[in-house]
PAGUVO-542863 format. One line per 4 residues: number of its first residue (from 1); for each residue x, z, y of N, C-alpha, C. Coordinates in steps of 0.001 Angstrom, whole numbers. Atoms other than C-alpha are relative to their C-alpha. Layout:
<atoms>
NUM> X,Z,Y,X,Z,Y,X,Z,Y  ... $
</atoms>
This chain:
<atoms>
1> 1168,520,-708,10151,6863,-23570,435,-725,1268  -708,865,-1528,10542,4196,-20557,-1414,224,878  1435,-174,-1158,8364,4641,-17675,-110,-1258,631  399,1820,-878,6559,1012,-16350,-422,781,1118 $
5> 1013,-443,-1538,5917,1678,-12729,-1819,-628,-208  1058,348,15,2678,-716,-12937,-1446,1114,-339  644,-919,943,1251,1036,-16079,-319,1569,444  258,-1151,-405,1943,4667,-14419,-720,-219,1202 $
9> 402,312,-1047,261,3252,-11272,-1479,-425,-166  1508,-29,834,-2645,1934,-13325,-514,1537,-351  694,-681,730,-2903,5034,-15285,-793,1009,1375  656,-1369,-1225,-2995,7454,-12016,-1025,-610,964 $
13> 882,670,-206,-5311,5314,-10397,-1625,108,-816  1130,-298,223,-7804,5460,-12774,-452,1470,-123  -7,-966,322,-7254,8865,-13813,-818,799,1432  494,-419,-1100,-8245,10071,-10119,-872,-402,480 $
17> 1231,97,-438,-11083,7884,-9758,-916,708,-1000  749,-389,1177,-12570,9180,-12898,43,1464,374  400,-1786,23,-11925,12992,-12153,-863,-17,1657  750,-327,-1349,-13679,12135,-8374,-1356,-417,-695 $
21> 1012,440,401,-16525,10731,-10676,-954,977,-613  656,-1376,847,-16869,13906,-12767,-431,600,1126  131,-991,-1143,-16502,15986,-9504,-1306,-211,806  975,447,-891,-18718,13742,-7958,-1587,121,29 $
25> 1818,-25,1166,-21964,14034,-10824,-95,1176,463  592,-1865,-371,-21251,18301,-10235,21,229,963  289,-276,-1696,-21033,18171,-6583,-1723,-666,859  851,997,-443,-23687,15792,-6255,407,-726,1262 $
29> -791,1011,-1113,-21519,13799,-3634,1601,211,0  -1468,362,181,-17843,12573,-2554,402,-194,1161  -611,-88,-673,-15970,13737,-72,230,-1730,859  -688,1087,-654,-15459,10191,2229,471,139,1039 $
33> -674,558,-1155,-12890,9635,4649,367,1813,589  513,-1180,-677,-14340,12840,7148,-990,934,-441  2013,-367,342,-17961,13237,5424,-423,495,-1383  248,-705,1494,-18968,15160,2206,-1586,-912,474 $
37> 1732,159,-40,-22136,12541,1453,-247,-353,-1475  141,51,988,-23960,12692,-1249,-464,-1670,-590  405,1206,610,-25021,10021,-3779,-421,643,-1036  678,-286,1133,-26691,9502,-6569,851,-413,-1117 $
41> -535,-30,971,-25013,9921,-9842,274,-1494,-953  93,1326,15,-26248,6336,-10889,1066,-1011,712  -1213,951,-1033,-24108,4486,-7886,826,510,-372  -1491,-430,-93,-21310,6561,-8339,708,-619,-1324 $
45> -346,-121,1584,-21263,6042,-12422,27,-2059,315  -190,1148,-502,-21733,2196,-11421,1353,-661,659  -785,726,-478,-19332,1857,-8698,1271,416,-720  -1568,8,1328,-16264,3316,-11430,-232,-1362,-875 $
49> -14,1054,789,-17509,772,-13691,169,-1311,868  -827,804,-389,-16620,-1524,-11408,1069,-95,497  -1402,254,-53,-13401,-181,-10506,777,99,-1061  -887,104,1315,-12314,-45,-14313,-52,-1680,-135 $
53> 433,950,431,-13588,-3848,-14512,1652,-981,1223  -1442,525,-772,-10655,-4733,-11576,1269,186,-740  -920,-542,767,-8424,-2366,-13130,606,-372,-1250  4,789,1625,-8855,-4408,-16645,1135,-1149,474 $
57> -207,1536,-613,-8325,-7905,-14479,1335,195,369  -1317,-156,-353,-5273,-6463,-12964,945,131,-1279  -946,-265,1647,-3742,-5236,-16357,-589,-1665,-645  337,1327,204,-4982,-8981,-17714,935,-1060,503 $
61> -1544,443,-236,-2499,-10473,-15529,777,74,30  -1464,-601,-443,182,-8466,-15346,418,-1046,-2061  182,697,1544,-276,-9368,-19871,1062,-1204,233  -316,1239,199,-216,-12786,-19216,1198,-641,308 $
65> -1317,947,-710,3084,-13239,-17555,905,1220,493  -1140,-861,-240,5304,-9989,-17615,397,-527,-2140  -860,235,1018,8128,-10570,-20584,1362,879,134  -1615,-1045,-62,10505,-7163,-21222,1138,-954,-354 $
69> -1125,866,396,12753,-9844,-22636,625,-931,1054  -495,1221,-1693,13056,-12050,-18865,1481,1151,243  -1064,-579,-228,16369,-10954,-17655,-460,917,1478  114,-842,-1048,16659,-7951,-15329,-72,-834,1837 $
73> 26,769,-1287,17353,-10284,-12327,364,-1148,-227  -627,1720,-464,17656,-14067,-11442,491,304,1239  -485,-57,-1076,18646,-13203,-8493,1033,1158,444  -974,-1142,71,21516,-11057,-7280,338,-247,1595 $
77> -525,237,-1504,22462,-10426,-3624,1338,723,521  -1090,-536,-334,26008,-9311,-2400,-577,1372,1045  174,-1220,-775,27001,-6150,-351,-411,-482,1578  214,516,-1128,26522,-8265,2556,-1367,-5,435 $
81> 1357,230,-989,22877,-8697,2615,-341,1450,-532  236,-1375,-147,22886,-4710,1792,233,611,1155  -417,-581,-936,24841,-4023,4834,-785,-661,1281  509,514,-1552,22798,-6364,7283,-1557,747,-731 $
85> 1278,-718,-295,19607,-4665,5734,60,935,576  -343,-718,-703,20730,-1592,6587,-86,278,1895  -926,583,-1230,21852,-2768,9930,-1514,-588,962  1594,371,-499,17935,-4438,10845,-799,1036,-103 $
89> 1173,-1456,-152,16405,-1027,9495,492,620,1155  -36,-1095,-967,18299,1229,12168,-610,-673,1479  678,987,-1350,17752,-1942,14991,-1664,92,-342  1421,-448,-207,13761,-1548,14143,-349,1202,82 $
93> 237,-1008,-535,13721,1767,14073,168,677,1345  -599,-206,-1208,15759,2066,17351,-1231,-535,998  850,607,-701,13271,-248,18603,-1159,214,144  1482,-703,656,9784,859,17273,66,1464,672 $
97> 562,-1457,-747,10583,4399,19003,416,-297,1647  69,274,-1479,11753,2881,22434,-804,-504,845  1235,440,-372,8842,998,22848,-1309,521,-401  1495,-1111,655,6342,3195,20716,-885,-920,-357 $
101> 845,924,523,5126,324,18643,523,216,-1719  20,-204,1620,4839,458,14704,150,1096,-475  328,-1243,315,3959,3945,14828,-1128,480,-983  1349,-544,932,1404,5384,12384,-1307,81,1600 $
105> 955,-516,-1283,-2013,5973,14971,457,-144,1275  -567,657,-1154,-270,4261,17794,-285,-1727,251  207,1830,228,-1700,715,18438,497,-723,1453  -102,566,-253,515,-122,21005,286,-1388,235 $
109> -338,1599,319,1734,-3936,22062,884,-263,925  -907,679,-993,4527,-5544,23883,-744,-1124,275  816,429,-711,2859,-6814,26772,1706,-1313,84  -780,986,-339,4571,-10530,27521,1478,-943,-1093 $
113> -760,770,342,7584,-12713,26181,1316,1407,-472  -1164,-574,-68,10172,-10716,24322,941,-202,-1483  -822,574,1284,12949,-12041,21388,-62,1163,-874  -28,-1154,858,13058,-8448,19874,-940,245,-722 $
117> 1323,-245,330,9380,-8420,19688,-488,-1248,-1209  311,1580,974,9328,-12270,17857,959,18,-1318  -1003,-49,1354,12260,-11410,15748,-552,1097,-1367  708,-868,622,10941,-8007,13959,-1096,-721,-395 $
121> 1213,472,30,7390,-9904,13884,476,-1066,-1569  -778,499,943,9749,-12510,11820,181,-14,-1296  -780,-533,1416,11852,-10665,9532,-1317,1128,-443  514,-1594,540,9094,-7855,9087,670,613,-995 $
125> -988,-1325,441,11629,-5075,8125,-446,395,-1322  556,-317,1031,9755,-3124,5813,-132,-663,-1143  -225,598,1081,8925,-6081,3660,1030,-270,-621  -1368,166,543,12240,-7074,3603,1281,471,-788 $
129> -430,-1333,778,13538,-3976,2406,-505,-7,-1232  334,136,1698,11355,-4263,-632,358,-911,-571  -575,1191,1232,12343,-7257,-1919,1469,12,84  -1319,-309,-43,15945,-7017,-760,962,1024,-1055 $
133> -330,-1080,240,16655,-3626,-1697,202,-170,-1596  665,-479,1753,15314,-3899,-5451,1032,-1584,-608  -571,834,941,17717,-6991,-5877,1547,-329,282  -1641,-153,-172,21055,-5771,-4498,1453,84,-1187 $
137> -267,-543,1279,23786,-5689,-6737,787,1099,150  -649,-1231,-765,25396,-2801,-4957,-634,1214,-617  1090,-697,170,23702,342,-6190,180,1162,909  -345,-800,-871,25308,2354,-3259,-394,-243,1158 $
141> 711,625,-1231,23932,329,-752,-1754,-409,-12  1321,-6,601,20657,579,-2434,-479,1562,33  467,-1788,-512,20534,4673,-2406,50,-514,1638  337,32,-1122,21336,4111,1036,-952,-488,798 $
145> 1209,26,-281,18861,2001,2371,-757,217,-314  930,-394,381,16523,3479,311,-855,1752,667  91,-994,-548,17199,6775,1911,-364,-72,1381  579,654,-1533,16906,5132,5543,-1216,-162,253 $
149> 1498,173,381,13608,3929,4470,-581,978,-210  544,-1482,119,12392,7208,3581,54,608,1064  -471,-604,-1302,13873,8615,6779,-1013,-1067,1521  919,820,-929,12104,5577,9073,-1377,337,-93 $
153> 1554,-183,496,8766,5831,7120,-658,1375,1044  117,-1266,-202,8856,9341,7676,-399,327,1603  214,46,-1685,9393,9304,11649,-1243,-339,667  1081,1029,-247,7180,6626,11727,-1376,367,-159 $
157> 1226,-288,-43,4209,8634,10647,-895,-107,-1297  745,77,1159,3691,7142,7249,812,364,-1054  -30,-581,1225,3468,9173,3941,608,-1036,-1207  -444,673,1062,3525,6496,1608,1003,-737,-331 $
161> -1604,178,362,7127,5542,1569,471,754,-1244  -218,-616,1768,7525,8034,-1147,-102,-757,-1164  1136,983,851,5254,6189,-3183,864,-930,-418  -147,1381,373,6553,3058,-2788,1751,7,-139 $
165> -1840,216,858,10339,3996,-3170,71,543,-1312  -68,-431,1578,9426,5771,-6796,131,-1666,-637  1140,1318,372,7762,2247,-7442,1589,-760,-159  -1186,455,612,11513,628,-6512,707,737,-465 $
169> -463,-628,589,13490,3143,-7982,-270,-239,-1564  53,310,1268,11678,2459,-11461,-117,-1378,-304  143,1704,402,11108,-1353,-11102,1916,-391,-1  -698,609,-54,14735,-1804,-10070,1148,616,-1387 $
173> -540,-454,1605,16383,495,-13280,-1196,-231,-1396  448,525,1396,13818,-891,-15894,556,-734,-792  787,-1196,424,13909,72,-18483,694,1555,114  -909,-1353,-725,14411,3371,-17368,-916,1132,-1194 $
177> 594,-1078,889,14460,5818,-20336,58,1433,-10  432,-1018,97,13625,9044,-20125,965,1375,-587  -662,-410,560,16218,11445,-21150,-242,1720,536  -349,-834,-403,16772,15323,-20669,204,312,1469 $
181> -439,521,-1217,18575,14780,-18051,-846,-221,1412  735,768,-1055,16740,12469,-15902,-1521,1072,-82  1110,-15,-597,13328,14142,-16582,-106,1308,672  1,-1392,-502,14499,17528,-15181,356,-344,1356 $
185> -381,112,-1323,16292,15732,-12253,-1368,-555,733  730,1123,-138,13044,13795,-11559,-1631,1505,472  893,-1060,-755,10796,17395,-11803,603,789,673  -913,-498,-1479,13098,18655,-9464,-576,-206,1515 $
189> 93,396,-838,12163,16387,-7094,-1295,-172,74  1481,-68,258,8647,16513,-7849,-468,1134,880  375,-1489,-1233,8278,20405,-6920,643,-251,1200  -352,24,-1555,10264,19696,-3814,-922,-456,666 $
193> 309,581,-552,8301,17546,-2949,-1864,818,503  1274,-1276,-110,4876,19928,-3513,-67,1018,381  -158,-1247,-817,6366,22523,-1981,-186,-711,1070  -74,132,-1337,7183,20596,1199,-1451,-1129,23 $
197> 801,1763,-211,4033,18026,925,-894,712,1353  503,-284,-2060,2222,20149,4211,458,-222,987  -983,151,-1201,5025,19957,5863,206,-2130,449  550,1351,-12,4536,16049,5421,-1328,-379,506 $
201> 1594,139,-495,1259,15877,6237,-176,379,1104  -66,-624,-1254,1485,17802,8908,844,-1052,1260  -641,789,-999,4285,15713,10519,-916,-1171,-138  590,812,54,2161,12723,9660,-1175,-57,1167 $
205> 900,-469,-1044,-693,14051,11935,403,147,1063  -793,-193,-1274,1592,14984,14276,301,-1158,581  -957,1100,-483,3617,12017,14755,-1667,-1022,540  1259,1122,-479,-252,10040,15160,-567,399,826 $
209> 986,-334,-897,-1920,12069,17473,1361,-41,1435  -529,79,-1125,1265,11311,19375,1125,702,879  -1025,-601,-398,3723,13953,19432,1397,-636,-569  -1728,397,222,7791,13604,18333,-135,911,-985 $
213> -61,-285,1229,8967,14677,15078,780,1441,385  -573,-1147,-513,11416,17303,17057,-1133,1077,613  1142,-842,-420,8471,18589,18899,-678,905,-1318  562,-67,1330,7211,19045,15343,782,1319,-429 $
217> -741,-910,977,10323,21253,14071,-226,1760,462  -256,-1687,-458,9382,24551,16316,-1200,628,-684  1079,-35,482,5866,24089,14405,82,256,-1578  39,152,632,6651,23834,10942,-216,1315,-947 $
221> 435,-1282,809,6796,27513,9614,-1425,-215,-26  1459,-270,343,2758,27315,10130,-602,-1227,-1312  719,1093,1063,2539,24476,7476,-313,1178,-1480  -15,-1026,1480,3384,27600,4368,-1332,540,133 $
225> 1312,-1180,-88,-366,28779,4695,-691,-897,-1485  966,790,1181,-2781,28320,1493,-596,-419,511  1217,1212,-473,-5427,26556,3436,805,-1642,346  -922,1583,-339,-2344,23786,4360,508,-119,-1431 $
229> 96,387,1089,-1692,23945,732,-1061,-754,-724  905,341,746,-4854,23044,-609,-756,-1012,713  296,876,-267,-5831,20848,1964,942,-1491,-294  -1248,1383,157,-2596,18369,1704,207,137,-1728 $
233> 369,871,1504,-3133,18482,-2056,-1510,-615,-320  1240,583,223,-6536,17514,-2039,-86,-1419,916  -535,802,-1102,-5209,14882,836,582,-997,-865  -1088,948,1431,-2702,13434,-2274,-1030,-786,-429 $
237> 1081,752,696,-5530,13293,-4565,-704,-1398,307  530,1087,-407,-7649,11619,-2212,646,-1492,307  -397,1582,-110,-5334,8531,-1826,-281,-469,-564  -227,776,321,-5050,7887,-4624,-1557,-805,-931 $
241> 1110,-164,-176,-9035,7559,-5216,-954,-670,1107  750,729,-1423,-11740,5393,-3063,-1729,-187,-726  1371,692,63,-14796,5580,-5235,-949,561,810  1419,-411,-792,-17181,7475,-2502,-28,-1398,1133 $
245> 497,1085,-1200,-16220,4429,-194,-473,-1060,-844  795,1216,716,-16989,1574,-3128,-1724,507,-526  1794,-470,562,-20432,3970,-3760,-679,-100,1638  578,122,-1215,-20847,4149,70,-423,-1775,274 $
249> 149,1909,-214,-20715,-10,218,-1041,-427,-635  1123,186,1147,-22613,18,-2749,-1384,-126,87  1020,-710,-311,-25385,1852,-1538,-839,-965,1058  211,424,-1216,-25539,-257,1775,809,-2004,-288 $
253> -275,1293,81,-24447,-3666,155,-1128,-1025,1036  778,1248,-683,-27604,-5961,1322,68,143,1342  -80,488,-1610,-27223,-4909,4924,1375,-568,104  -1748,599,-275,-23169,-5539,4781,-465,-943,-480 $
257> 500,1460,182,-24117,-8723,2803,-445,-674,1427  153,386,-802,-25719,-9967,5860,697,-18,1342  -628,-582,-1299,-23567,-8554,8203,1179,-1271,-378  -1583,816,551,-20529,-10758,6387,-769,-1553,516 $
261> 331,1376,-492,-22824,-13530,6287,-346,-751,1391  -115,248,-1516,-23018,-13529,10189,1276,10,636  -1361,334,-549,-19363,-13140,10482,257,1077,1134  -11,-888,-1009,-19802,-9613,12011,1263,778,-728 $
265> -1214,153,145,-16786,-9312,10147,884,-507,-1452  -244,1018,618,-14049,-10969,8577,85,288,-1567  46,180,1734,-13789,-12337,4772,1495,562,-508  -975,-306,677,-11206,-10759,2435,1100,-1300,447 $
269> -883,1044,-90,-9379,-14117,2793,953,-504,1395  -978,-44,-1234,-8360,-13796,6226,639,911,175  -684,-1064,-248,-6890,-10897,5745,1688,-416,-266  -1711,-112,-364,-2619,-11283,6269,15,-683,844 $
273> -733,869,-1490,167,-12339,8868,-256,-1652,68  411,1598,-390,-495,-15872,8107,-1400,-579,686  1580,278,29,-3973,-16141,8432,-186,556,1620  339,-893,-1539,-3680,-13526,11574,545,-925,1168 $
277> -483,782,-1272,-1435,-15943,13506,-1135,-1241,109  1093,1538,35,-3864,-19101,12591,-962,258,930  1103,210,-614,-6518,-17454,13711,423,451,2006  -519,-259,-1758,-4775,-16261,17218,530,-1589,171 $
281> 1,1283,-1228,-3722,-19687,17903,-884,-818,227  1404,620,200,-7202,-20906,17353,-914,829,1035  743,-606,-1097,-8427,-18157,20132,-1111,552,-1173  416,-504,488,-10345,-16678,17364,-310,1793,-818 $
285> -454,-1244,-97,-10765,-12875,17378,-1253,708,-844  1140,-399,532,-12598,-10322,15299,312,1154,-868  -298,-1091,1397,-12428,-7552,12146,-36,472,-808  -69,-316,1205,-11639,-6409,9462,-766,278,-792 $
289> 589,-721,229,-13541,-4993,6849,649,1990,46  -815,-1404,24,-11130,-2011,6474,-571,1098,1550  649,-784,-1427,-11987,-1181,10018,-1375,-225,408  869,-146,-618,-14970,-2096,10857,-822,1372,-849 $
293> 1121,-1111,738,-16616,272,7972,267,1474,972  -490,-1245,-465,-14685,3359,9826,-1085,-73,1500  8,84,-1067,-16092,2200,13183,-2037,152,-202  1436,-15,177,-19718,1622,11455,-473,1121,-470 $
297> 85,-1077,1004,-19953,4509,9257,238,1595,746  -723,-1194,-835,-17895,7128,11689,-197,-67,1263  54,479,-1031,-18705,5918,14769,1050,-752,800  -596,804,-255,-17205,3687,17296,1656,569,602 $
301> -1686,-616,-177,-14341,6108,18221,912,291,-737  -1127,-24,724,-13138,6388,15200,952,-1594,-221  -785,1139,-272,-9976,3746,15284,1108,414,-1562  -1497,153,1275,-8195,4087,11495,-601,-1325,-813 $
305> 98,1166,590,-8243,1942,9001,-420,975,-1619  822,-863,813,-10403,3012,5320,334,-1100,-1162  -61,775,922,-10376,1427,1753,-1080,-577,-688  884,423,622,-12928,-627,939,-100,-587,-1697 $
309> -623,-17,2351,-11261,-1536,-2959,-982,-1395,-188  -135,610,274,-11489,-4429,-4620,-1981,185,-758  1421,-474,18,-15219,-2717,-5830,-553,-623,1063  1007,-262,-1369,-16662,-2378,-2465,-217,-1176,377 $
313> 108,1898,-89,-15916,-6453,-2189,-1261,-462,-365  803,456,1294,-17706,-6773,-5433,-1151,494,735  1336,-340,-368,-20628,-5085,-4079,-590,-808,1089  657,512,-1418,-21107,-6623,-698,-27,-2040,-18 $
317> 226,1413,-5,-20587,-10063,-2032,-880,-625,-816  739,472,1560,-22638,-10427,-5250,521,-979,-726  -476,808,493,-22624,-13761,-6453,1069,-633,546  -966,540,-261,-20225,-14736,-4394,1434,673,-221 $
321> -1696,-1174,427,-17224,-12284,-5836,276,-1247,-961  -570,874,800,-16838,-15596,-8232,1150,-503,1235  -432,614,-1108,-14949,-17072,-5136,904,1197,187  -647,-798,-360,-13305,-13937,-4452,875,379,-1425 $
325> -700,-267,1621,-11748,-13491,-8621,857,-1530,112  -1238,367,-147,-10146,-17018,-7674,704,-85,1088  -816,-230,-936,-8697,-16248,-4767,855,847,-462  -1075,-579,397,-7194,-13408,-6640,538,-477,-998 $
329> -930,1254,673,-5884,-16025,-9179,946,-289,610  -758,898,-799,-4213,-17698,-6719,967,967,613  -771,-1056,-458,-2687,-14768,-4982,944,1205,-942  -829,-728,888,-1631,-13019,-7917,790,-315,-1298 $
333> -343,901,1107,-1552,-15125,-11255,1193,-938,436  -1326,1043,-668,436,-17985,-9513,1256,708,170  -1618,-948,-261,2624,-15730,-7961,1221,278,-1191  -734,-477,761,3469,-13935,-10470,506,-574,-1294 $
337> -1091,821,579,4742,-16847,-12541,926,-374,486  -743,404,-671,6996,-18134,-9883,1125,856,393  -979,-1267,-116,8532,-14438,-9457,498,388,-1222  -608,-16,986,8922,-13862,-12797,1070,-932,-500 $
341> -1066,1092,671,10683,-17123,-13928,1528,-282,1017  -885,506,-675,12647,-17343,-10592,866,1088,179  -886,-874,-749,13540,-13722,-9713,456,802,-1141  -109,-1184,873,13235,-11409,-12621,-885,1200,-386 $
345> 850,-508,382,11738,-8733,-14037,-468,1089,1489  -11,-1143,-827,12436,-5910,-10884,-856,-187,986  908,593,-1116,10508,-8037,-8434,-1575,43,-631  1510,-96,598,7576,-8677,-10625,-190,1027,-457 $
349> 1020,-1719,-112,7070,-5118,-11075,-363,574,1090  -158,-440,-1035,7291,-4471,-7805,-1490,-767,37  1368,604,-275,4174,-6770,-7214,-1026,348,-903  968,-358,735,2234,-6127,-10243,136,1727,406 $
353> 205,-1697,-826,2570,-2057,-8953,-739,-698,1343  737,424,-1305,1489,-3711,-5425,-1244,-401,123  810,672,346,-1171,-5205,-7205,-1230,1651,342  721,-799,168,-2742,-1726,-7771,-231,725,1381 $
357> -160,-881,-1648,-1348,189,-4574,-779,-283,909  1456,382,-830,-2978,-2291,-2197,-795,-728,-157  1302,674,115,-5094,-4802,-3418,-708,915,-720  1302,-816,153,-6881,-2450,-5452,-776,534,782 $
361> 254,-126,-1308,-7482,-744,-2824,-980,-577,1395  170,1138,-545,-8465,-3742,-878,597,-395,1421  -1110,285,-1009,-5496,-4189,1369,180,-954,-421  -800,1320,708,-5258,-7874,659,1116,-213,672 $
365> -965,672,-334,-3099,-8180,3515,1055,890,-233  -1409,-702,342,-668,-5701,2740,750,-536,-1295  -822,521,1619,-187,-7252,-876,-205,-1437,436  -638,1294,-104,-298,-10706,383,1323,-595,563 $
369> -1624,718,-999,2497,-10841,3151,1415,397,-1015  -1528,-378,1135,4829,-9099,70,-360,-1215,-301  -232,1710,742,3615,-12275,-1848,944,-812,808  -114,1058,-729,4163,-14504,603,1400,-146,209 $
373> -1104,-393,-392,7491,-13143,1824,1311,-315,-1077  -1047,145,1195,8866,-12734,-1913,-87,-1722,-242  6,1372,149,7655,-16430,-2252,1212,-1078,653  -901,531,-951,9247,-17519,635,1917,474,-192 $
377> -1593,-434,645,12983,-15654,-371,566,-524,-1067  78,998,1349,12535,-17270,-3771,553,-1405,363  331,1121,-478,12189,-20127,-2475,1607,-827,1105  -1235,224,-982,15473,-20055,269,1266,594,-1288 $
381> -1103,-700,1327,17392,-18286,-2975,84,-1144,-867  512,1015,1218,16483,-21156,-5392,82,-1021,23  53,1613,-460,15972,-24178,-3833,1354,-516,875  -873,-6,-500,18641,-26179,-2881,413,-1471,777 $
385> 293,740,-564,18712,-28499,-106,1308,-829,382 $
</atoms>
């Protein structure tokens, strides 16, 4: 058996909106965000059917333009650009905790003119690591920064590094078959990981409300309690799951409708780094949907960021989600001919998985600046001037 990251990313995806759907009919509501609110069985059974109808669209493209037969890589990168990734992860990390910027629940900013601050902004690290990493031909310099990355994430406050290094781990050995072996080393690391997932969560909280990860270590015996068990698995679940917020949108579409159409905040389409600088050199300021729902919904002190999903769009736009299906043409279809034919198969799994992670979701900009980024590498790899 070979495991497709995408496909396992699809399946658990739906699989968890569908058991919050059941849960949701016998509870008569769905846990959101902070708020156990109820709904009516109707919206809820609705807003799944429109996150299976994304879920289709996404599997639809991936169809049209993944080929197990494309060669593992077009692209191949020496130990050299393993050792300067490396080498930019410890310099952002070094940097990100001296200044206390790109912290999880930390929104500071380097106030004024500074090259460190324009360079990181640049290269953004993180991205770079994903596409890098997954097309080294080193595979020793690939555990390693992979392990760095895990270790940064971690500091840093955010969980889903896990996640997204399974994601390269199986995009960059596809096809990755399944053996004895491997699937014992693999639930190995599974229970480790369910044993210690409070102790994750916990530092996660920690590290956002602002403490140090050392501060953290004199704390950690109190994570072994069943109530920190059962909350940080029901914490998992909930990631990977958003239909009480596409039933909450749902519910409250025609006022958001109007609210969009006043520009009380912004369109899916401005969402990434490109779009974010345009509109800062244009003196143009404003927000998200991701945030504003937290700020509308939770009040104005709450400051995170929430998933409105590729649903919750659909709802608040009506007829105009035609406009929003080709934008995701363009952002994903395109793409993912240009990555496939230029880079290989390891990359275009990596995006079609990204596809689900955050645009489903409705993180456009988190899955656009990968586009953009892998575009742009393609592009300096390929082209030849």
């Amino acid at each position: 058996m070979v495991i497709n990251p995408f496909y396992l990313m699809l399946c658990l995806h739906f699989l968890f909106n569908a058991v919050a759907l059941i849960l949701g009919v016998l509870d008569g509501g769905v846990l959101v965000e902070i708020e156990f609110i109820e709904f009516d069985p109707i919206v809820l059974f609705y807003s799944f059917l429109i996150q299976v109808f994304f879920l289709l669209l996404l599997l639809g493209f991936y169809f049209l333009f993944f080929n197990s037969k494309n060669p593992f890589n077009e692209i191949h990168l020496s130990s050299s650009w393993g050792r300067f990734l490396l080498v930019i992860q410890v310099l952002y990390l070094a940097y990100s905790f001296y200044y206390g910027v790109n912290i999880a629940g930390n929104h500071a900013r380097i106030e004024g003119f500074s090259i460190l601050n324009y360079l990181f902004i640049i290269l953004q690290v993180d991205i770079l690591f994903l596409i890098v990493s997954v097309l080294l031909k080193s595979e020793r310099l690939f555990w390693l920064n992979l392990f760095f990355y895990l270790f940064s994430m971690l500091l840093r406050g955010w969980m889903g590094g896990f996640l997204i290094a399974f994601i390269l781990y199986l995009s960059r050995f596809y096809p990755l078959r399944i053996s004895f072996r491997l699937g014992f080393s693999l639930s190995v690391i599974f229970l480790f990981l369910l044993i210690f997932l409070p102790v994750m969560v916990d530092v996660k909280w920690h590290i956002r409300s602002g403490g140090s990860i050392f501060d953290f270590m004199s704390l950690i015996s109190d994570s072994f309690s069943l109530d920190k068990y059962i909350y940080s698995y029901g914490y998992l679940v909930n990631r990977f799951q958003h239909l009480g917020h596409v039933a909450l949108l749902l519910e409250n579409s025609s006022f958001l409708h109007e609210l969009y159409k006043d520009g009380v905040f912004y369109g899916y389409s401005l969402d990434g780094l490109p779009q974010y600088y345009a509109l800062k050199l244009f003196g143009v300021d404003g927000i998200l949907l991701n945030s504003f729902m937290v700020g509308h919904f939770w009040g104005d002190g709450a400051t995170w960021n929430t998933n409105p999903g590729l649903a919750g769009w659909f709802a608040i736009l009506g007829v105009e989600v035609l406009f929003m299906l080709i934008y995701m043409f363009l952002i994903v279809a395109v793409p993912y001919y240009f990555i496939r034919k230029y880079a290989g198969n390891s990359l275009f799994l990596i995006s079609a998985s990204f596809s689900v992670v955050f645009l489903f979701h409705g993180w456009f900009g988190a899955y656009l600046n990968f586009i953009v980024y892998s575009m742009l590498f393609i592009l300096i790899k390929k082209v030849r001037i």
